[in-house]
N, C-alpha and C positions, 0 to 999 in steps of 0.2 A: 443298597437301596432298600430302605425298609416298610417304606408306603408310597411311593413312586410321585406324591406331591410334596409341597414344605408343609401346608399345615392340610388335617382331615379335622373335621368336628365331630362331636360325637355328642347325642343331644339324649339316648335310648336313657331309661331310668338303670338297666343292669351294666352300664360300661360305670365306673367307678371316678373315672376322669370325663374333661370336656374338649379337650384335643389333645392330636400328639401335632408335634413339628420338628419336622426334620431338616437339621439345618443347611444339608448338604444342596437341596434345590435352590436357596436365595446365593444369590449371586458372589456373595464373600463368601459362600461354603465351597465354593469350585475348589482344587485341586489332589487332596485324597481320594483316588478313586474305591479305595480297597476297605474305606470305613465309612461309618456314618456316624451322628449323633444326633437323638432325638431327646425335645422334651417333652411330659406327659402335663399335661394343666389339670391339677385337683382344683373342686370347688370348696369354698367355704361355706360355712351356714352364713346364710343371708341374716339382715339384721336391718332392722327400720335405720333408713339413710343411706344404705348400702345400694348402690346401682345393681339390678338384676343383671343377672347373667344371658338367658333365654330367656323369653313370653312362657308362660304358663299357660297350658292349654284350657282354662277353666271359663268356666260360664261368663266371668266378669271382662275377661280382656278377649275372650271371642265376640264380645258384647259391641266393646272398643273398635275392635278389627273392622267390625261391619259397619261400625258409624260411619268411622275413617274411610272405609273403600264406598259408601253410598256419598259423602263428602266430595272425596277424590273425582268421583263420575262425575258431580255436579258442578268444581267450580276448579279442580287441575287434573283434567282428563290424563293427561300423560303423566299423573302421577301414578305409582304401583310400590302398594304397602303390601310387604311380607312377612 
């Protein structure tokens, strides 16, 4: 058992990777009790076209955020952007 979930994220700028998963919590990994296997997900340099990974925490999409949740209040109360 090496992180006690299948997948943990990891979003901090010093972990090097953006998650590990370990296969043994999804349901086809049952039966070795005595091993596990995990995989770590590196990122690639992003590149115009390229779908983001995380939101970047910067001025322009904090900008976004607050449109989006002053939007959300106004016209799909039960909606909730994270």
């Amino acid at each position: 058992n090496y992180q006690g979930n299948a997948v943990v994220n990891y979003t901090d700028a010093k972990t090097p990777y953006t998650r590990i998963i370990e296969h043994k919590h999804f349901e086809f990994g049952k039966g070795d009790e005595g091993k596990t296997i995990i995989t770590r997900e590196y990122p690639a340099d992003w590149k115009r076209g390229d779908e983001p990974y995380y939101p970047v925490n910067n001025q322009r999409n904090n900008g976004l955020y607050q449109q989006y949740t002053k939007l959300a209040g106004q016209k799909a109360p039960n909606v909730i952007f994270g």
